[in-house]
Every structure is written in C-alpha cells, then in structure tokens.
C-alpha positions as CSV (number, residue, x, y, z in Angstrom):
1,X,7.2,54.6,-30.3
2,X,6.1,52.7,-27.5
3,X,4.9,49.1,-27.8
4,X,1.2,48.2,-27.4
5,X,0.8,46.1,-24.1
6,X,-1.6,43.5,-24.5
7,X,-4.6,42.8,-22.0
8,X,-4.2,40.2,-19.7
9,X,-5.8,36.4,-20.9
10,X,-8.4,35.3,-18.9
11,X,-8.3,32.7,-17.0
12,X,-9.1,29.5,-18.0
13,X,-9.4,26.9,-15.0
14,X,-8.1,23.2,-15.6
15,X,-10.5,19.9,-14.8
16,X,-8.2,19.1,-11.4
17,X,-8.9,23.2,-10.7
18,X,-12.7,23.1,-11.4
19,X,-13.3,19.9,-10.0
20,X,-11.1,18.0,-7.8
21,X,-12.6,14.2,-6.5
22,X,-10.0,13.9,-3.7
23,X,-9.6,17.5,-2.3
24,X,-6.6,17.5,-0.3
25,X,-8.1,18.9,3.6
26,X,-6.7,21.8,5.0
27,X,-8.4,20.6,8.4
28,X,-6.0,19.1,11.2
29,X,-7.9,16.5,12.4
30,X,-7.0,13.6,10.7
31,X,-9.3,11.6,8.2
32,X,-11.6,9.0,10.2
33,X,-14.7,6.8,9.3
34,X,-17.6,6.6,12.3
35,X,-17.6,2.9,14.1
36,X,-20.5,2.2,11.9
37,X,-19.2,3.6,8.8
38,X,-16.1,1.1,10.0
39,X,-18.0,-1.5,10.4
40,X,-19.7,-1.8,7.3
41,X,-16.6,-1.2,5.1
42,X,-14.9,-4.1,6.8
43,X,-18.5,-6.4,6.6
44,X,-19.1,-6.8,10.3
45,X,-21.5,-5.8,13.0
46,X,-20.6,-2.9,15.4
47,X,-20.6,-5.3,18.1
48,X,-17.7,-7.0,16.7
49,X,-15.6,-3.7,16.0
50,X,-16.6,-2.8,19.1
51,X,-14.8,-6.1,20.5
52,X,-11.6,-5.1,18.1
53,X,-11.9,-1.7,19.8
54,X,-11.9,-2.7,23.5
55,X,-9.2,-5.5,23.1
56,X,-7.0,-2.8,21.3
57,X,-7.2,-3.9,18.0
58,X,-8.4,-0.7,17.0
59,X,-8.2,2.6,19.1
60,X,-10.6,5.5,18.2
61,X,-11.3,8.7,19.7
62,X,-14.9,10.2,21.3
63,X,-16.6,13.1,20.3
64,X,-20.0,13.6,22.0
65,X,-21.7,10.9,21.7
66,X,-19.9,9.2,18.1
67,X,-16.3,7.2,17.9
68,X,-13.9,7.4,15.3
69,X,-11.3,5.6,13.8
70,X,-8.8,6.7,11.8
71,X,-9.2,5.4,8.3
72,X,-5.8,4.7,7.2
73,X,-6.0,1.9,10.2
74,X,-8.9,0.9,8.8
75,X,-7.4,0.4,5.4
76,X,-5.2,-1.4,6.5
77,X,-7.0,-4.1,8.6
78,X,-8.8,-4.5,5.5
79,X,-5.8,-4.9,3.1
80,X,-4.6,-7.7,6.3
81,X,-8.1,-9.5,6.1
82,X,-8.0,-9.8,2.6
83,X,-4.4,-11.2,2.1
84,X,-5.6,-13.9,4.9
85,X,-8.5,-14.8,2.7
86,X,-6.5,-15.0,-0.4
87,X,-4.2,-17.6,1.9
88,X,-7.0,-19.6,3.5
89,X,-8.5,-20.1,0.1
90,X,-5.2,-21.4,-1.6
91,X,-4.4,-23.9,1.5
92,X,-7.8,-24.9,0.8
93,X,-7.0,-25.1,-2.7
94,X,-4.2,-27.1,-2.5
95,X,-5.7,-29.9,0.2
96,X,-8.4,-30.0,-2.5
97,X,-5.6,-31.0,-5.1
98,X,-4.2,-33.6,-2.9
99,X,-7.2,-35.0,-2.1
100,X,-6.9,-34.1,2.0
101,X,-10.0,-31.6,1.9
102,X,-13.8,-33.3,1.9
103,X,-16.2,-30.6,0.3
C-alpha cells in the first residue's frame, strides 16, 4: 500500500510579500532627491542649496539637464540643522532664565 501524496497548498502571500512601503532597489544608482526636491525638504530656496552646492557643502551629480544629491547626505544635513536649533533655542532659553535675553 502506497501512501496518498497530498497536493501542494497554495500559496498564500504575506502583507510585507503583497505590499511592501519601502521596496529594497535592485538599481545601482544610489538613492538621490532632485536640488528642488532637496531644497524643499530642508525649507530653503534653490538658490541657497545651490550656494551649499558650489561651496562644497553638498556635491551632486548631473544628468541632462537635473542635479542630484544623494539623500542619505541630505538626511543628514537635516538631522545637523535640527540638533543646532534644538541648541540655539536652549541657550536662548537659559539667557531668558537669567534674565540676559530682552524678548
């Protein structure tokens, strides 16, 4: 007596295999925002980035006529301007408290 084989299951896909929100790239080009996509995440014009960008700050690359910037620079020069707030506001804070800051 041979055993019965049972049919394959089907397959039944996951939530990360149906629909994945950050889908990891198989491209080699490295993940980049535009200069204007740039500078609106980090709130300022595109003559200012472009400023940042010729003085080195930032360093992008050209494709026809559109510049990019790789985002995990731009990430970060946003993580550095917000820990400066954070510190400005606190020195301001703390003339405030010691009476040396005039509102």
């Amino acid at each position: 007596m041979t055993a019965a084989i049972a049919p394959p299951r089907p397959f039944i896909a996951t939530d990360r295999q149906v629909a994945d929100p950050f889908p990891v790239s198989s491209d080699p080009v490295p993940p980049e925002y535009t200069v204007s996509e740039t500078a609106e995440i980090l709130d300022m014009s595109v003559e200012c980035l472009n400023d940042l960008i010729r003085i080195g700050v930032f360093e992008c690359r050209q494709e026809d006529d559109e510049r990019f910037i790789l985002k995990s620079r731009v990430l970060e020069f946003h993580r550095t301007q917000v820990r400066r707030e954070a510190a400005l506001n606190e020195l301001v804070r703390i003339s405030q408290e010691m009476g040396l800051y005039d509102d």
